[in-house]
PDB file of N, CA, C, O and CB in Angstrom:
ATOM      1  N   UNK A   1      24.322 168.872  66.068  1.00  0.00           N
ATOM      2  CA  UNK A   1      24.568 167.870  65.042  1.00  0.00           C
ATOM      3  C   UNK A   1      23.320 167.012  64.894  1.00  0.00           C
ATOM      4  O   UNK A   1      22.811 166.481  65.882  1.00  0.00           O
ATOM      5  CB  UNK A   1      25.808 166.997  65.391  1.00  0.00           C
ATOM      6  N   UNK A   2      22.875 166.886  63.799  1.00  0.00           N
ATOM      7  CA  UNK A   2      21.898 166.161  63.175  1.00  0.00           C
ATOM      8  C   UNK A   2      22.395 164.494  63.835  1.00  0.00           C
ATOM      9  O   UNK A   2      23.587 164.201  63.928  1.00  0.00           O
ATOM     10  CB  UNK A   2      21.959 166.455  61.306  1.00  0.00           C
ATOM     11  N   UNK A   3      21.172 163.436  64.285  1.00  0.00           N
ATOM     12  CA  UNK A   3      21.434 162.293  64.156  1.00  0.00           C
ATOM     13  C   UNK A   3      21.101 161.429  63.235  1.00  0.00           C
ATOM     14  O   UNK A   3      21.166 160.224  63.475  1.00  0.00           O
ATOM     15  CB  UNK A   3      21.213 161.945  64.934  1.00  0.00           C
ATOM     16  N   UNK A   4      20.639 161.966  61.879  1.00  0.00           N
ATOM     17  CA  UNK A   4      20.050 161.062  60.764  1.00  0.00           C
ATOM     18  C   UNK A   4      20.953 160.420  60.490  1.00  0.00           C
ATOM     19  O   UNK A   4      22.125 160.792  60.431  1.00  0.00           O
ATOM     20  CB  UNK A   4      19.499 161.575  59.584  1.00  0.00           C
ATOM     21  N   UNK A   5      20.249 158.699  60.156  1.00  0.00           N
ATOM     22  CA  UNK A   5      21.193 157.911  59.433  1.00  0.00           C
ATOM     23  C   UNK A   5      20.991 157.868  57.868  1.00  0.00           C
ATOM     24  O   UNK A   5      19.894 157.688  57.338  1.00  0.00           O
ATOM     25  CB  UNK A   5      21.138 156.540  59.986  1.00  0.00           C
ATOM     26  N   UNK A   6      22.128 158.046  57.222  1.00  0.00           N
ATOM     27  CA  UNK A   6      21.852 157.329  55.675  1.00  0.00           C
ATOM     28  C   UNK A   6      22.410 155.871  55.629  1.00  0.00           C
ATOM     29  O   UNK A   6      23.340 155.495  56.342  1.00  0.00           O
ATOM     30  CB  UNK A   6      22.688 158.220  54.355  1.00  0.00           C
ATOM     31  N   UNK A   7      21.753 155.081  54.719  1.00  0.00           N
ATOM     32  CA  UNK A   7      22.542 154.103  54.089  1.00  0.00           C
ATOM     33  C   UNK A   7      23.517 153.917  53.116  1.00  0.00           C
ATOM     34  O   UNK A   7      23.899 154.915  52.505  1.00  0.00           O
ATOM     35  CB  UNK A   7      21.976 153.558  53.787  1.00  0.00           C
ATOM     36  N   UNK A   8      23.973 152.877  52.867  1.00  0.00           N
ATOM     37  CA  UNK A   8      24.857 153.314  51.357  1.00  0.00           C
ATOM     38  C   UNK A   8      24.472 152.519  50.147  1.00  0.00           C
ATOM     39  O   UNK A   8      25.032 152.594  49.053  1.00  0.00           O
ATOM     40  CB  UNK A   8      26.576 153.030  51.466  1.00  0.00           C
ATOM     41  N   UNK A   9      23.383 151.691  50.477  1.00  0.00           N
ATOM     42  CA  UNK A   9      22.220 150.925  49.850  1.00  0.00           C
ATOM     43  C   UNK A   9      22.762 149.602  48.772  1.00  0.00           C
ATOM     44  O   UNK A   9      22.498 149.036  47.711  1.00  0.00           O
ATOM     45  CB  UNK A   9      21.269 152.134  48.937  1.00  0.00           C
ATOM     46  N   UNK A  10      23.883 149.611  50.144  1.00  0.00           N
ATOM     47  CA  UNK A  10      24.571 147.651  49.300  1.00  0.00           C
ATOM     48  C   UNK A  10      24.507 147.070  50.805  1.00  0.00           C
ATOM     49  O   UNK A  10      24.977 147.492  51.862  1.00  0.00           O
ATOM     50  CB  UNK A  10      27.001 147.424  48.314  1.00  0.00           C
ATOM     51  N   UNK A  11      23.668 145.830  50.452  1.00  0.00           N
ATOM     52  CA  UNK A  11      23.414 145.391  51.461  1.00  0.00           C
ATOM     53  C   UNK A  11      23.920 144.505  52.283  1.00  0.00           C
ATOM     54  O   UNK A  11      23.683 144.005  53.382  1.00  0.00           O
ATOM     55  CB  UNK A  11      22.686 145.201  51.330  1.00  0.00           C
ATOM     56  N   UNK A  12      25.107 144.430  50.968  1.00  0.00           N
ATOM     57  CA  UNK A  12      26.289 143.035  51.459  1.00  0.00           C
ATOM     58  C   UNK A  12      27.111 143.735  52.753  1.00  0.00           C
ATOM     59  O   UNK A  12      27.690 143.021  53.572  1.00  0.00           O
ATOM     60  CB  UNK A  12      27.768 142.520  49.888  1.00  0.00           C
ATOM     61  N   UNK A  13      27.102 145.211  52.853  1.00  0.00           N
ATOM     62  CA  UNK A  13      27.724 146.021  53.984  1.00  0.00           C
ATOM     63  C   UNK A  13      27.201 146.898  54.616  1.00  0.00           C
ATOM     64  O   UNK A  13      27.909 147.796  55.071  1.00  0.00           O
ATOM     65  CB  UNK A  13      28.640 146.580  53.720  1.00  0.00           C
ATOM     66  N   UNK A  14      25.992 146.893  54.799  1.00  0.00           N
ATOM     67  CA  UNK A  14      25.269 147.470  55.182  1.00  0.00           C
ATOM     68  C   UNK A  14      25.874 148.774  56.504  1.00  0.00           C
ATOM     69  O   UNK A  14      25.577 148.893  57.693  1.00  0.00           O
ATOM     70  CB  UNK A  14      24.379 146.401  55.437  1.00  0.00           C
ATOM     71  N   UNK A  15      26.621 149.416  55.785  1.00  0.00           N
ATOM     72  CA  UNK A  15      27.116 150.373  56.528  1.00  0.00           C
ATOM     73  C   UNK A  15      26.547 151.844  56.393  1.00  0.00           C
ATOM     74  O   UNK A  15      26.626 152.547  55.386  1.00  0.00           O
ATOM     75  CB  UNK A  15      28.417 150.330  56.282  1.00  0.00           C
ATOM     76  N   UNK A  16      25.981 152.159  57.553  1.00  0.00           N
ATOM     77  CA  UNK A  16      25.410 153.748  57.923  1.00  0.00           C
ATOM     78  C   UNK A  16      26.202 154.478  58.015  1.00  0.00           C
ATOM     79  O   UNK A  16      27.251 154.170  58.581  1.00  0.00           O
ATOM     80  CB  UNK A  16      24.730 154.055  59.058  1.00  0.00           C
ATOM     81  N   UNK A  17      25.939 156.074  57.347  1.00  0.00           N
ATOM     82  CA  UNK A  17      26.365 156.714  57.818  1.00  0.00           C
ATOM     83  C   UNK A  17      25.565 158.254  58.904  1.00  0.00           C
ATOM     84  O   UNK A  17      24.450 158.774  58.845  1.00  0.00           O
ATOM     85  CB  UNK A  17      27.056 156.733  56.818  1.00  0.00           C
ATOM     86  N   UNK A  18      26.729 158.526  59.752  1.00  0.00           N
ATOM     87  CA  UNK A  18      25.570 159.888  60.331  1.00  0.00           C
ATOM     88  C   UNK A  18      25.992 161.113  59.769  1.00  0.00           C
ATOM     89  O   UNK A  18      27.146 161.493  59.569  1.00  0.00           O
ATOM     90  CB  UNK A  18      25.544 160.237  62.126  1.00  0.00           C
ATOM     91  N   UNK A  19      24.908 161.693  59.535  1.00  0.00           N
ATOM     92  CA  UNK A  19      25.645 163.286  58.915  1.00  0.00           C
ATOM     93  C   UNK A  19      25.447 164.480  59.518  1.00  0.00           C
ATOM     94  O   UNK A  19      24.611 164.265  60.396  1.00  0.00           O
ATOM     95  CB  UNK A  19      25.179 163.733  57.542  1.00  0.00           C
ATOM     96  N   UNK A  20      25.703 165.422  59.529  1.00  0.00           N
ATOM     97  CA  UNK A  20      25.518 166.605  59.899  1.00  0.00           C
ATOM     98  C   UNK A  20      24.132 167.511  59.683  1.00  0.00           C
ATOM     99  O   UNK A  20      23.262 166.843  59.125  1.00  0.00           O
ATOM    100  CB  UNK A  20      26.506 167.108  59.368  1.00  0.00           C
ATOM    101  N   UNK A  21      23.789 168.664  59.947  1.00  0.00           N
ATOM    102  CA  UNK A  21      22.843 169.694  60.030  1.00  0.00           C
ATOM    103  C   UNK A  21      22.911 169.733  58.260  1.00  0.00           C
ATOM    104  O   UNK A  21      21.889 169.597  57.586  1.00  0.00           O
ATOM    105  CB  UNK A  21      23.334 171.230  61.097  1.00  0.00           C
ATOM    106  N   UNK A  22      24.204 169.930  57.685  1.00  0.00           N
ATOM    107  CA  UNK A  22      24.278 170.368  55.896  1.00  0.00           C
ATOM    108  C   UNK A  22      24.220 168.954  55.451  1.00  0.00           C
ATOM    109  O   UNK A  22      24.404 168.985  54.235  1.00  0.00           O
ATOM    110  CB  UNK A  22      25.940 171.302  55.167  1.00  0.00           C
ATOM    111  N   UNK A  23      24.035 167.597  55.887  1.00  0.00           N
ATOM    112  CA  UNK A  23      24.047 166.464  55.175  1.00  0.00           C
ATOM    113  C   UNK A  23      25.298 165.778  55.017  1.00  0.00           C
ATOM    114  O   UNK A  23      25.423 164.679  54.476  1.00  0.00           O
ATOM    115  CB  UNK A  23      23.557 166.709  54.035  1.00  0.00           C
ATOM    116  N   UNK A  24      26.427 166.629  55.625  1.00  0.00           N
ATOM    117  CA  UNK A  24      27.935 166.300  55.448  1.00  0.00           C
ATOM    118  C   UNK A  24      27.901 164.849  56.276  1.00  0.00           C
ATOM    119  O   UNK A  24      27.006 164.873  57.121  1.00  0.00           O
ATOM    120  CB  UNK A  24      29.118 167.620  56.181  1.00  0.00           C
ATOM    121  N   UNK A  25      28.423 163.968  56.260  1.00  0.00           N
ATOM    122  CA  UNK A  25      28.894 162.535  56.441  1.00  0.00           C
ATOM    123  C   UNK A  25      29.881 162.414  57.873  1.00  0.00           C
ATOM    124  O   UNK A  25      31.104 162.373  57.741  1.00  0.00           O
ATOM    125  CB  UNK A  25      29.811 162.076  54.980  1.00  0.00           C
ATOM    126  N   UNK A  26      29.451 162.377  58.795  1.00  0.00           N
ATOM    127  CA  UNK A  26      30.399 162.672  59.930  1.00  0.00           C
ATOM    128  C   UNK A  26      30.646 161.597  61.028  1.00  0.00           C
ATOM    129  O   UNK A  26      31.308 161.728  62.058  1.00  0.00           O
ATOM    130  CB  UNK A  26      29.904 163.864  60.617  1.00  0.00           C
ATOM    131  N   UNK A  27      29.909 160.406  60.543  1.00  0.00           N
ATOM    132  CA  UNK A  27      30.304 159.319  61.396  1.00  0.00           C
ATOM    133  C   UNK A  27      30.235 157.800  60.345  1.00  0.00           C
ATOM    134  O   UNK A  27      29.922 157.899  59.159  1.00  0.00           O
ATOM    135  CB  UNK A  27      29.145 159.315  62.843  1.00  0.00           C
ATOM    136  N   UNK A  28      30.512 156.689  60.870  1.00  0.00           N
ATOM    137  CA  UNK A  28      30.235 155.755  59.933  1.00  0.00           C
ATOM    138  C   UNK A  28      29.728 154.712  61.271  1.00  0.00           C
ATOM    139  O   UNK A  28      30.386 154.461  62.280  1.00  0.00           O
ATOM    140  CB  UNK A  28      31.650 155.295  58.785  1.00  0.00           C
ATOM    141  N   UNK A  29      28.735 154.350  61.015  1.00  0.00           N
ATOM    142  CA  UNK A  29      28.536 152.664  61.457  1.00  0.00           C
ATOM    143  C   UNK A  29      28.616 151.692  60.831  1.00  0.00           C
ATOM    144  O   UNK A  29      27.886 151.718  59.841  1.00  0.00           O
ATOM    145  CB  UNK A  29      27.514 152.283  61.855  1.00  0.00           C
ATOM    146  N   UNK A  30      29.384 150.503  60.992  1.00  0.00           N
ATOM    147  CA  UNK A  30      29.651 149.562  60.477  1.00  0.00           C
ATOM    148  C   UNK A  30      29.050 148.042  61.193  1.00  0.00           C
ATOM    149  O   UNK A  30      28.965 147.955  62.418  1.00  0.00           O
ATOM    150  CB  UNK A  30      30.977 149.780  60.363  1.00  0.00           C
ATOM    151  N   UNK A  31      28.821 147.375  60.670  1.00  0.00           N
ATOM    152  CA  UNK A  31      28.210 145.908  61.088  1.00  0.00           C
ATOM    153  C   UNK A  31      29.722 145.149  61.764  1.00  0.00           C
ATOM    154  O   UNK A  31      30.844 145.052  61.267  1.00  0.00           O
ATOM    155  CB  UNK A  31      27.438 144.876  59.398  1.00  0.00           C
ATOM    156  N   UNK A  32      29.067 144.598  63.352  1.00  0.00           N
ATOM    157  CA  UNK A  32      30.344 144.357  63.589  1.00  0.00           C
ATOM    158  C   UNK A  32      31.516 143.056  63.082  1.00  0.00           C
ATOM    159  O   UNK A  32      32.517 142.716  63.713  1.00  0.00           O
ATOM    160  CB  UNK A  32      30.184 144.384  64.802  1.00  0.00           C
ATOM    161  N   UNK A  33      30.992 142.445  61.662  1.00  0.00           N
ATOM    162  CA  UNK A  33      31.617 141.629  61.293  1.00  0.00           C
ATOM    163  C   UNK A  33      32.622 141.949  60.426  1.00  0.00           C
ATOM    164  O   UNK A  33      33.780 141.555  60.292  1.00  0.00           O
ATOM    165  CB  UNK A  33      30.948 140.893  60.958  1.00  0.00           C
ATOM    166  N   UNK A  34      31.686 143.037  59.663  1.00  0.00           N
ATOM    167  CA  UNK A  34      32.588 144.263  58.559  1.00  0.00           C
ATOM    168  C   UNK A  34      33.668 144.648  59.845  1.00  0.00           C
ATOM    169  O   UNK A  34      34.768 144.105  59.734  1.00  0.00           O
ATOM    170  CB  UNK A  34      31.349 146.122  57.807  1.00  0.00           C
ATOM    171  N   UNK A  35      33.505 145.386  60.862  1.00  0.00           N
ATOM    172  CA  UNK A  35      34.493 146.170  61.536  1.00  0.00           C
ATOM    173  C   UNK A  35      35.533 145.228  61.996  1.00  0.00           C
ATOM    174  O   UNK A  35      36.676 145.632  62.207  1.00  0.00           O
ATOM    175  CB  UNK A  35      33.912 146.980  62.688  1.00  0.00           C
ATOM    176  N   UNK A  36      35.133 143.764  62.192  1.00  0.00           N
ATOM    177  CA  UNK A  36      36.520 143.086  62.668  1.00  0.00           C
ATOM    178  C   UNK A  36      37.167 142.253  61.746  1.00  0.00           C
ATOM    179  O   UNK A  36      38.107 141.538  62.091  1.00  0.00           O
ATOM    180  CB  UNK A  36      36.364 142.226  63.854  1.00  0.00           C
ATOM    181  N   UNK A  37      36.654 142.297  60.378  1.00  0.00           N
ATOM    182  CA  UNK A  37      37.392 142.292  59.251  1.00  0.00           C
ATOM    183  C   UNK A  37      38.587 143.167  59.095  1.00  0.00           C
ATOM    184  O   UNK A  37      39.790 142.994  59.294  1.00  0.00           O
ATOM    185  CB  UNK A  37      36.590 142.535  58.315  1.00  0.00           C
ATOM    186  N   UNK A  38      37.727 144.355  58.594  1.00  0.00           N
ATOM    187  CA  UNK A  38      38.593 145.646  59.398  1.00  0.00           C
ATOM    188  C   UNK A  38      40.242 145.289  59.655  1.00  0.00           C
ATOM    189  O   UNK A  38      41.361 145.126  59.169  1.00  0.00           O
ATOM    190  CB  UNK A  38      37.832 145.930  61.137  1.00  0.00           C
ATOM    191  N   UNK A  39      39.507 145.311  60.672  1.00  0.00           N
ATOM    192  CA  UNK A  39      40.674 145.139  62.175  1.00  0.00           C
ATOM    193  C   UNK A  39      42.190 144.189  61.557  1.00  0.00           C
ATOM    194  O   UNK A  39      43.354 144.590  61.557  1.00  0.00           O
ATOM    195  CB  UNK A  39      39.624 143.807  63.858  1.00  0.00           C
ATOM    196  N   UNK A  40      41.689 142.938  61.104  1.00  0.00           N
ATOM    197  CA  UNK A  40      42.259 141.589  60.789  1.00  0.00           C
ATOM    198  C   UNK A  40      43.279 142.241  59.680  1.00  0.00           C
ATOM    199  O   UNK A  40      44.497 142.179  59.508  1.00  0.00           O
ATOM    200  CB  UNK A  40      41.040 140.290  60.191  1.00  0.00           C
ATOM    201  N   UNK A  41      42.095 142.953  58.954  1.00  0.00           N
ATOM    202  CA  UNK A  41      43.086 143.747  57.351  1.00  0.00           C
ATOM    203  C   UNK A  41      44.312 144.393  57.799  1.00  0.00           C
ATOM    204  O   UNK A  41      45.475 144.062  57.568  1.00  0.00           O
ATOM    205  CB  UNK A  41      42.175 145.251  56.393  1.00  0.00           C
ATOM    206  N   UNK A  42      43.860 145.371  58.478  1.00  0.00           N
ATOM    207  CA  UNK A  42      44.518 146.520  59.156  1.00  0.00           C
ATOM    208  C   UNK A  42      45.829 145.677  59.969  1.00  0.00           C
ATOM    209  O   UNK A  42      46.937 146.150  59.716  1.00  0.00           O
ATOM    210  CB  UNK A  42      43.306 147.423  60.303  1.00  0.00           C
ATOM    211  N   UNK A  43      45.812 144.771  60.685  1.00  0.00           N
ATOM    212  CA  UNK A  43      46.808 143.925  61.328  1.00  0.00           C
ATOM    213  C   UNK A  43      47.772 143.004  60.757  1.00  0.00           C
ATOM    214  O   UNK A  43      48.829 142.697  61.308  1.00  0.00           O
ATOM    215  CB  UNK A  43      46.227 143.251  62.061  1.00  0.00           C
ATOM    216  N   UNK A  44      47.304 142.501  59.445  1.00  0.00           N
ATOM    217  CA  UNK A  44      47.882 141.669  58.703  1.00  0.00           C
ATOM    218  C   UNK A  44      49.068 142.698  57.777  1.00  0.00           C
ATOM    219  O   UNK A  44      50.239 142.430  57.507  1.00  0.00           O
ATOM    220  CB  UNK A  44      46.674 140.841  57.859  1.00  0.00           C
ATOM    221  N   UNK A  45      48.162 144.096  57.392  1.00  0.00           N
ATOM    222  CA  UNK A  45      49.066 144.818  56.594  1.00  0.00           C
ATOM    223  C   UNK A  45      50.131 145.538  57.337  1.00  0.00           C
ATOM    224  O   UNK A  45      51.049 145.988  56.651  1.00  0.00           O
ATOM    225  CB  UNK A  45      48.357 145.725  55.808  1.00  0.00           C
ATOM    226  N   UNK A  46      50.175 145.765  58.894  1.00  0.00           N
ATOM    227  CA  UNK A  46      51.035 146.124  59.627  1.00  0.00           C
ATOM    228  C   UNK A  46      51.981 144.969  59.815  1.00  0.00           C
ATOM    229  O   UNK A  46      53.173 145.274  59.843  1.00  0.00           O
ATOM    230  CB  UNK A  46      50.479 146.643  60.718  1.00  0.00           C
ATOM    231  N   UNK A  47      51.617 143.492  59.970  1.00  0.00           N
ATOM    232  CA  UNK A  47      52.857 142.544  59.896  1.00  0.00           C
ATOM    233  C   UNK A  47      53.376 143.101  58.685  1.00  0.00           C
ATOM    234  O   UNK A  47      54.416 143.737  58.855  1.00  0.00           O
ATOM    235  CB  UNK A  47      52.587 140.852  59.819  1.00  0.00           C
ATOM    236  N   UNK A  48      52.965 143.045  57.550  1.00  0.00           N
ATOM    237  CA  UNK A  48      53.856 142.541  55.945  1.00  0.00           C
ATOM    238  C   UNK A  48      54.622 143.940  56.542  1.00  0.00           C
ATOM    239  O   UNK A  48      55.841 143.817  56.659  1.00  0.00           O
ATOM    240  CB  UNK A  48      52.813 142.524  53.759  1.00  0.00           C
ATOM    241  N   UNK A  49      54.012 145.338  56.957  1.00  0.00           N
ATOM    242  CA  UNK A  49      55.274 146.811  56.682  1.00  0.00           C
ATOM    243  C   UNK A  49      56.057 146.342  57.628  1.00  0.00           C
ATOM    244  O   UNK A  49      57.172 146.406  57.112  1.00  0.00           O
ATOM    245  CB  UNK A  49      54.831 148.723  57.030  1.00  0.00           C
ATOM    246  N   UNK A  50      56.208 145.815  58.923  1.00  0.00           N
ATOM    247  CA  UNK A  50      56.892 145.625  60.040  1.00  0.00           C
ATOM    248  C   UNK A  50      57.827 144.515  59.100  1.00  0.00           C
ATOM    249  O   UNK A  50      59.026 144.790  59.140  1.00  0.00           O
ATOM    250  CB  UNK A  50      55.948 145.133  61.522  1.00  0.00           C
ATOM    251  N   UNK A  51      57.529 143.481  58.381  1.00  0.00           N
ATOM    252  CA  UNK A  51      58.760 142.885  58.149  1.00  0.00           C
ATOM    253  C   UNK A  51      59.333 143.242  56.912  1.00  0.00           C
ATOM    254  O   UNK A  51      60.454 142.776  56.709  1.00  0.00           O
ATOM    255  CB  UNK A  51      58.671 141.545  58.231  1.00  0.00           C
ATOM    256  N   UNK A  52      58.734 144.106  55.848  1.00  0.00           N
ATOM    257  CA  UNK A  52      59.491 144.753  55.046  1.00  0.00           C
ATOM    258  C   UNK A  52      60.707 145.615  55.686  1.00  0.00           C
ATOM    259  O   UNK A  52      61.893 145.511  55.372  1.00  0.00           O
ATOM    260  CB  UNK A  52      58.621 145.504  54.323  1.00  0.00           C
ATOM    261  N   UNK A  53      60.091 146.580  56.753  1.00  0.00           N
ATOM    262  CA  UNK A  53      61.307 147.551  57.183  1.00  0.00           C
ATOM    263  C   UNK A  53      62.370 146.655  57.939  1.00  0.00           C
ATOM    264  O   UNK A  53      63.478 146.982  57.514  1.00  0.00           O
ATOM    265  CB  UNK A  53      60.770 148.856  58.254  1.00  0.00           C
ATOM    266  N   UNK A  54      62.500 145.456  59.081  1.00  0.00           N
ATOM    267  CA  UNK A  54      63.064 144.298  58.862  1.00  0.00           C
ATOM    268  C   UNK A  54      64.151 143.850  58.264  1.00  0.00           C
ATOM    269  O   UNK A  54      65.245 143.659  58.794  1.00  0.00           O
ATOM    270  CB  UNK A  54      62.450 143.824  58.475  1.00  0.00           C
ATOM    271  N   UNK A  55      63.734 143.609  56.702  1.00  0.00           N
ATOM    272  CA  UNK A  55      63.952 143.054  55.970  1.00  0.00           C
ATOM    273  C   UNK A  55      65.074 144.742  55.252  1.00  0.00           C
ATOM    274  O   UNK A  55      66.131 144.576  54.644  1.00  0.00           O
ATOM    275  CB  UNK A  55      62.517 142.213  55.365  1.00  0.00           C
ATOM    276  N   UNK A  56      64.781 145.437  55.396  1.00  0.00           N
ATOM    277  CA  UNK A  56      65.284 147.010  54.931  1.00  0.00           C
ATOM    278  C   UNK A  56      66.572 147.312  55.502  1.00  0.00           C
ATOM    279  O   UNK A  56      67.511 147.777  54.856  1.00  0.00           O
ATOM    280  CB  UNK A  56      64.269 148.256  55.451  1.00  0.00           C
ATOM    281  N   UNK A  57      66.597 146.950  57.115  1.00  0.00           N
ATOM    282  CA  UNK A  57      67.264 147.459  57.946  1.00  0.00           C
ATOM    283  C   UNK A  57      68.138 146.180  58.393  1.00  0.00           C
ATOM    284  O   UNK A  57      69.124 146.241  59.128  1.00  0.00           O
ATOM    285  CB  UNK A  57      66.417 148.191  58.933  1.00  0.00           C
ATOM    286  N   UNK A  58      67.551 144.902  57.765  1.00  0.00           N
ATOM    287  CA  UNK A  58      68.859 143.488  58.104  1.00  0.00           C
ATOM    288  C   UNK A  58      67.957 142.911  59.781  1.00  0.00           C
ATOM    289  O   UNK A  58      68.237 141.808  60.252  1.00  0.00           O
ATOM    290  CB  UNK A  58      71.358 144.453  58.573  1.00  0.00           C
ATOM    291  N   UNK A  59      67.098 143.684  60.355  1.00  0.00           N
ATOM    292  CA  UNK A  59      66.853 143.276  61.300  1.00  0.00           C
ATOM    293  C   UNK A  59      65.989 141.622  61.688  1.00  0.00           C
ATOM    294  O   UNK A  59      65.143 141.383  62.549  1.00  0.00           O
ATOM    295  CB  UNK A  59      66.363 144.359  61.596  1.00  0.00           C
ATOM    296  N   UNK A  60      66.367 141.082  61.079  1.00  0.00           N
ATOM    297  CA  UNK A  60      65.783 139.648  60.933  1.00  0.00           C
ATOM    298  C   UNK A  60      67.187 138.799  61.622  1.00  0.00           C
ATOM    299  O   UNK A  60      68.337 139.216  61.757  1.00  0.00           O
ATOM    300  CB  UNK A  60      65.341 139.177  59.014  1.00  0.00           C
ATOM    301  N   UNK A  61      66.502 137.266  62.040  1.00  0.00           N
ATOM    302  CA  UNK A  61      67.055 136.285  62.545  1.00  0.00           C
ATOM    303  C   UNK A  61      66.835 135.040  61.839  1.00  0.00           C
ATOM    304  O   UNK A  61      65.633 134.885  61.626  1.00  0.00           O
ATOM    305  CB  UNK A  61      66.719 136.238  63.740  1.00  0.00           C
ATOM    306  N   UNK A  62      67.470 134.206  61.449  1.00  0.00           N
ATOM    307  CA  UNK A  62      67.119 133.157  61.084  1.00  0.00           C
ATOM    308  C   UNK A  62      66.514 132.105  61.309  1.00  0.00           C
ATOM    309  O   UNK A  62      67.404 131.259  61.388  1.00  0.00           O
ATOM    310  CB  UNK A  62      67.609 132.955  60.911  1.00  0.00           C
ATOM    311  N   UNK A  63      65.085 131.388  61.537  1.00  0.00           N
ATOM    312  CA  UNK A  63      64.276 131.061  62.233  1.00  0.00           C
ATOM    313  C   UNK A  63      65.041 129.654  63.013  1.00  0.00           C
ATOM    314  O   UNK A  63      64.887 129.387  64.204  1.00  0.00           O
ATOM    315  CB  UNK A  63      62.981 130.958  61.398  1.00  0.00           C
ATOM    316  N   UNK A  64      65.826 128.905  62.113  1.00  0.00           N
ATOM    317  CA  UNK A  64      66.556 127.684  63.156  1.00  0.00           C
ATOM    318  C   UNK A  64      66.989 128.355  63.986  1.00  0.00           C
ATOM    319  O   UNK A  64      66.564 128.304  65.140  1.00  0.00           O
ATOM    320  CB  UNK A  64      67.734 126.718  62.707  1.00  0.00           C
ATOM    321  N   UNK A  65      68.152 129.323  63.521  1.00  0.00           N
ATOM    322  CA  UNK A  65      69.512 130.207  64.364  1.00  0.00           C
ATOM    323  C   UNK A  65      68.411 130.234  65.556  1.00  0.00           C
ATOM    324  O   UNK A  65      68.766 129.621  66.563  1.00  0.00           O
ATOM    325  CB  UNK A  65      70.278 132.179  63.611  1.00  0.00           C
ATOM    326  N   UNK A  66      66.695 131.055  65.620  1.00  0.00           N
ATOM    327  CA  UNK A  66      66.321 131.517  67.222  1.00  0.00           C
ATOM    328  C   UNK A  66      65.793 129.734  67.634  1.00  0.00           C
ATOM    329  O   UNK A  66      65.996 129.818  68.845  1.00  0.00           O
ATOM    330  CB  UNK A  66      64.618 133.146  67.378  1.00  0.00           C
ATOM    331  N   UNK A  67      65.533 128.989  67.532  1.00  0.00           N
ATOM    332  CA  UNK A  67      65.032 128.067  67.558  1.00  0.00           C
ATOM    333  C   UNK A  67      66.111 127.297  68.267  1.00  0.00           C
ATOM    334  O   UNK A  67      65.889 126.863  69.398  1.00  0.00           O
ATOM    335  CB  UNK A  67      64.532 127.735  66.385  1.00  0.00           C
ATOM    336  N   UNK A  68      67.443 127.070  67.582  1.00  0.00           N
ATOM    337  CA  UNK A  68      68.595 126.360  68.593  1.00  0.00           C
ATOM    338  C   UNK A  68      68.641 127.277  69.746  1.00  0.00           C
ATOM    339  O   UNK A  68      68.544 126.688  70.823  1.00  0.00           O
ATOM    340  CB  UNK A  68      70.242 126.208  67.908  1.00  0.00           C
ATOM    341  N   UNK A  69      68.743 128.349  69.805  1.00  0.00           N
ATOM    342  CA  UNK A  69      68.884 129.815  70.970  1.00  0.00           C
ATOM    343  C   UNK A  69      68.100 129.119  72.167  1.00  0.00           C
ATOM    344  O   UNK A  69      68.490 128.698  73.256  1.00  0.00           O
ATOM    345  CB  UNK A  69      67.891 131.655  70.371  1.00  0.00           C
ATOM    346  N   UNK A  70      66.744 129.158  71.507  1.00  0.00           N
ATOM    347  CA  UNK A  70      66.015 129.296  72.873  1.00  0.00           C
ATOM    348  C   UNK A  70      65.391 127.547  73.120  1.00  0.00           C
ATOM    349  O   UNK A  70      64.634 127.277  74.052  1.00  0.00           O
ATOM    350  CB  UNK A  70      64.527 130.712  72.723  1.00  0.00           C
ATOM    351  N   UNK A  71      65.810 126.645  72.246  1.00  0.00           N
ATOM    352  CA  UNK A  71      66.493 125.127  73.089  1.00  0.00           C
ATOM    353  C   UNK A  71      67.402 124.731  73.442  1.00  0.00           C
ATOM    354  O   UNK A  71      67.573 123.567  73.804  1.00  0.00           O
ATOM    355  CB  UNK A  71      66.506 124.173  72.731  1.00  0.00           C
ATOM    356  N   UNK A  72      68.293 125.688  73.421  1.00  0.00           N
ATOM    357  CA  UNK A  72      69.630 125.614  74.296  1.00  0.00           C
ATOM    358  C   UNK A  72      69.951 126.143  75.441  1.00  0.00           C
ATOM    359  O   UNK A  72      71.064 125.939  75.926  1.00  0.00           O
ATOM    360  CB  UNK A  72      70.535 126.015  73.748  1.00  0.00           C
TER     361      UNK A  72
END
C-alpha cells in the first residue's frame, strides 16, 4: 500500500487522505478538532434516536415522577 497523502484543498478542514498503489482513497486523516466534532455529532444524534425509540415504545418517565422517586 502506497503511503501518499492527498489533500482535499479546503482549508477550513484540512483533511488528508491516504490512497492506495491505483490512487483509490483508503484512509482519512482528520485534524483533531474536526474528529471530536465528529464524535459530539455522532453522540448527540444517538441521544435524539435513543429517545425517539423511547418515545416509540412508551419507555419514558416523567421527569418530577423520577425526581420525587429518588428524594424519597
Amino acid at each position: 500500500m502506497a503511503r501518499k497523502t492527498t489533500k482535499n484543498g479546503n482549508s477550513k478542514t484540512d483533511v488528508r487522505y491516504i490512497v492506495n498503489d491505483k490512487g483509490e482513497k483508503t484512509e482519512v486523516v482528520l485534524p483533531i478538532g474536526l474528529y471530536e466534532r465528529l464524535l459530539d455529532e455522532i453522540e448527540e444524534l444517538q441521544d435524539i434516536n435513543d429517545f425517539d425509540e423511547a418515545m416509540e415504545k412508551g419507555e419514558w418517565e416523567d421527569f418530577e415522577e423520577v425526581v420525587r422517586r429518588i428524594v424519597l
